[in-house]
C-alpha positions, -999 to +999 in steps of 0.1 A: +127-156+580+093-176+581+081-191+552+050-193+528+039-228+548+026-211+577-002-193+553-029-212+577-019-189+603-025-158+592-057-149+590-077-130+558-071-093+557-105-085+539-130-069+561-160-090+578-193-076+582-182-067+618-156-046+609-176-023+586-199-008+621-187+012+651-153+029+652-147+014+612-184+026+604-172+066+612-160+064+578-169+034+550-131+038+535-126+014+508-094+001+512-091-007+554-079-045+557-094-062+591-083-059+625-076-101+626-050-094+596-028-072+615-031-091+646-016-123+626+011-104+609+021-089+639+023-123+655+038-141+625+066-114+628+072-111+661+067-081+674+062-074+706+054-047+733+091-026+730+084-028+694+079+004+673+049+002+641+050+020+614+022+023+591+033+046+557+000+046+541-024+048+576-058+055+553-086+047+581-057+033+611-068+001+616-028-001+624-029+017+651-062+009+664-044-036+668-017-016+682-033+002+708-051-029+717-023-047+718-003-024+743+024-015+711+039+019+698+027+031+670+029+057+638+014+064+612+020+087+576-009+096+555-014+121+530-050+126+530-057+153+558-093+139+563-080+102+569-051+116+592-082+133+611-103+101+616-074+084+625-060+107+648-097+103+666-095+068+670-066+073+699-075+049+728-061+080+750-088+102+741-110+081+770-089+091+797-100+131+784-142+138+796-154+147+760-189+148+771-178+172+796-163+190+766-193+189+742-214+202+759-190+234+766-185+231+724-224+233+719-229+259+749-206+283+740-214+281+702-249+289+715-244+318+737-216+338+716-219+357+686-193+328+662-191+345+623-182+316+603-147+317+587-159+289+558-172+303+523-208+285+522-206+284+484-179+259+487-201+235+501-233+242+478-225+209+461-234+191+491-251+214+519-276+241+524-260+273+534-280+273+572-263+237+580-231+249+562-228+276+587-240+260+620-216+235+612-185+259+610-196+279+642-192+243+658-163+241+641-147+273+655-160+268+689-138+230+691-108+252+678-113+272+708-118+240+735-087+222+714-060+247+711-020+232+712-003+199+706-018+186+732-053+185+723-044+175+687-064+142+689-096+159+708-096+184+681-094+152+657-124+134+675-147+164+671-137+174+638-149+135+628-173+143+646-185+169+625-172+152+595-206+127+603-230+154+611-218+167+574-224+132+561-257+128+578-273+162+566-260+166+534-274+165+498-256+135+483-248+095+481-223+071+472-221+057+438-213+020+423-179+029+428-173+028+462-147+061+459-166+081+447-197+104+448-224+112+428-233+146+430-268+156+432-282+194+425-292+199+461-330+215+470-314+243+491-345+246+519-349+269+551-354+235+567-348+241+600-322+211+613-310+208+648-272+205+639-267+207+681-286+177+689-268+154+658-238+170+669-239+157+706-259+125+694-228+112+673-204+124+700-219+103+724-221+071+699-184+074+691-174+075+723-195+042+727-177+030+698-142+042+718-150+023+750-162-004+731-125-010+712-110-006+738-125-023+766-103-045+777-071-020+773-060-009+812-057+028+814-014+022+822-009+004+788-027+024+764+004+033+746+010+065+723+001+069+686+014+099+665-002+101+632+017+128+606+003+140+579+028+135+549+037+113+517+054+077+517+080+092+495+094+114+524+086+098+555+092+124+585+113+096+604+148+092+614+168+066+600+165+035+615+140+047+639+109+018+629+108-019+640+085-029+619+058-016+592+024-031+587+004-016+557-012-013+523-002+008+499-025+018+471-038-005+446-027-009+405-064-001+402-068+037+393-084+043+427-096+083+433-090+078+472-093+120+475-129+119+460-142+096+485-134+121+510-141+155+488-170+168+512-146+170+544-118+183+525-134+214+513-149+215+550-117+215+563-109+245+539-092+235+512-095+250+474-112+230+450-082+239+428-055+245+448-062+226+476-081+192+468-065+188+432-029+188+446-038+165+473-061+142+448-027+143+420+001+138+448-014+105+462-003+069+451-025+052+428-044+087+415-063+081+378-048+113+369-016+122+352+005+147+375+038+137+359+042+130+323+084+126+323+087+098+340+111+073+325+112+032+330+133+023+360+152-013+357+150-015+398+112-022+392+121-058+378+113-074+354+075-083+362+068-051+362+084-038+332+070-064+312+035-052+325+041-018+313+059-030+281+024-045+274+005-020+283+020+006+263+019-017+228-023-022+236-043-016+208-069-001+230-070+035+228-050+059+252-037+028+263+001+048+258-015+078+262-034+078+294-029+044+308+005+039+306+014+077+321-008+065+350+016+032+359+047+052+354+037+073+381+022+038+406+058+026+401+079+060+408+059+061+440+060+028+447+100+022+450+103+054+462+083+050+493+099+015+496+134+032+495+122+055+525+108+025+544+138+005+540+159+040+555+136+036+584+139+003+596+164-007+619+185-038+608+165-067+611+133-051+607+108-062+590+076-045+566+041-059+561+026-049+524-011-062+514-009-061+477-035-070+452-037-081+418-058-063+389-059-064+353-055-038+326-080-051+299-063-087+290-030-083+307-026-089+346-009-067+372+006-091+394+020-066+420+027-091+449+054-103+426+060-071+413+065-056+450+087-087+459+110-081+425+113-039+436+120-048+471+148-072+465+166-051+439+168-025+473+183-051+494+153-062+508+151-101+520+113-107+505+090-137+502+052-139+500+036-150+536-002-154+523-021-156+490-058-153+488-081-156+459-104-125+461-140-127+453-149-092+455-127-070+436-130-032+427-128-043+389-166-059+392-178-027+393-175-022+358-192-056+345-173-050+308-141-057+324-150-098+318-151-091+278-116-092+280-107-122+302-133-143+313-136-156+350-105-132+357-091-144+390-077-120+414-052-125+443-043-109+476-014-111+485+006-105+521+041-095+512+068-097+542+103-079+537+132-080+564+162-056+561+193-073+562+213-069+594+247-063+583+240-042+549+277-054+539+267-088+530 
């Protein structure tokens, strides 16, 4: 396996300014890594074209999207059913399809039939007036009718981000300090009369721009196919030994709520507050809220990570056992669990791709590079760390009391590289 020395080649996986417009501006997700990253790892790896990608935790598919330039197979697993639709839209194939053929048919037929929409307006009071709540869902109904069967899966994708932008566009609220979450506002519900059909066909025709533009210089014969599942890490839907390799990010030690960013299109898309979003928002990685309190210490974590936990739960800060600790119990469940299903899935020889990054609980510092490295080997894993870089710009800023506990905290990313062995005997 390669070695930390060739660090210089591999390029930094934080997001320029150029990667925050166009087909990565359809949704500002927090924790996308830039396209340059991937393209290094992939290289410092050596994959190449008969190679199979998997990504387990696809968030906004920036995966895929290097992959699809790059003429490679890809997959991708992601739990959030709004991410798995922007990333599903994103599918270099949907440019051999004539979408502005098939908007206009969306917007003509919504306007000449009689559409009752199926969505309960008072779901959506938070953020939209009942008039654009409904003209929205009768566009909604009328791409359910253009993008019926497995076959128009990622159409029905492209349209329903589509919408999930005209949503963004008209509705009554804006982002907070916190970059995942949203500040709700008391909307003033007004008979303002909005031309939904007009945004709706203007930011059609801007992401297919944004399409052509990624794409460019992909021939129509090598845009290769990208499946995107919607499902957890824990239980990947893959056979064994199916994957090459996996280039990803899993979720952060930094009590991200990556289901609120995205709370708007999820009760679009017709899910319960209760029912629907909560279960989503408790079942992924990394949630800030306890969904399982008897969970027990693992000594397959390692020791980093136990001795993190083993300080966190003797804090004299309050609910630091209570709340706190509960919390990391879960990160770590999830986290060697969905290592144990990418280790089934990898062929012998195959190799994974985590970006990790370091955070702090109060004084005490996550190090979850090492921590990730110490889990994987105790799985059988080969590991070793391929880049380190000193982070700037960290989530934890947000909240400028974090410094009265450490000052000038320093924060690392890390690129973590694990290769399963080829005979598992040895």
């Amino acid at each position: 396996m390669k070695t930390v020395d060739q660090n210089h080649n591999i390029r930094s996986a934080k997001r320029g300014k150029n990667e925050r417009i166009g087909i990565h501006g359809w949704h500002l997700y927090y924790a996308g890594y830039s396209e340059s990253f991937v393209e290094d790892i992939i290289k410092y790896m050596g994959v190449n074209e008969e190679s199979i990608i998997l990504d387990p935790w696809m968030g906004s598919g920036t995966t895929a999207v290097v992959c699809q330039k790059l003429g490679i197979q890809s997959f991708g697993n992601e739990l959030n059913p709004a991410m798995v639709t922007f990333g599903r839209a994103k599918s270099a194939k949907l440019l051999d399809s004539d979408l502005p053929a098939l908007v206009n048919h969306i917007i003509s037929y919504t306007q000449s039939n009689t559409i009752h929409p199926v969505l309960d307006s008072s779901r959506m009071n938070e953020y939209l007036n009942e008039s654009d709540c409904k003209a929205l869902d009768r566009l909604r109904c009328s791409v359910d009718h253009f993008c019926e069967g497995n076959d128009s899966i990622n159409k029905k994708s492209f349209f329903y981000a589509v919408l999930f932008r005209c949503l963004r566009a008209v509705g009554n609220f804006k982002s907070g300090s916190n970059p995942t979450w949203l500040i709700k506002e008391i909307p003033e519900l007004t008979n303002e009369n909005r031309d939904i059909y007009s945004i709706f066909k203007q930011f059609t025709y801007s992401m297919i721009k944004d399409l052509s533009y990624t794409y460019q210089d992909l021939f129509t014969e090598r845009r290769p196919e990208t499946v995107i599942k919607e499902g957890n890490s824990r239980n990947l839907d893959f056979e064994d030994e199916s994957i090459d390799y996996v280039v990803t990010s899993p979720p952060y030690l930094t009590r991200i709520d990556y289901a609120v960013s995205t709370k708007p299109e999820l009760l679009f898309l017709g899910y319960e507050e209760k029912d629907g979003f909560d279960s989503i928002r408790r079942s992924i990685m990394g949630a800030p809220v306890i969904a399982d309190k008897n969970i027990v210490l693992n000594e397959m974590w390692g020791r980093t990570c136990l001795n993190f936990l083993a300080s966190v739960e003797n804090h004299p800060t309050k609910a630091a056992k209570s709340y706190y600790l509960p919390i990391y119990l879960q990160y770590f469940r999830d986290a060697i669990e969905s290592l144990q299903e990418i280790y089934r899935v990898l062929k012998p020889g195959g190799q994974a791709s985590l970006v990790v990054q370091s955070s702090y609980f109060k004084d005490v510092e996550g190090k979850l590079g090492e921590m990730y490295i110490e889990m994987s080997k105790n799985l059988g894993f080969e590991a070793h760390l391929a880049k380190r870089e000193e982070i700037k710009q960290h989530i934890a800023h947000v909240n400028t009391r974090s410094s009265m506990y450490v000052k000038n905290k320093v924060y690392y990313e890390d690129a973590v590289i694990l290769q399963k062995r080829r005979d598992e005997n040895k």
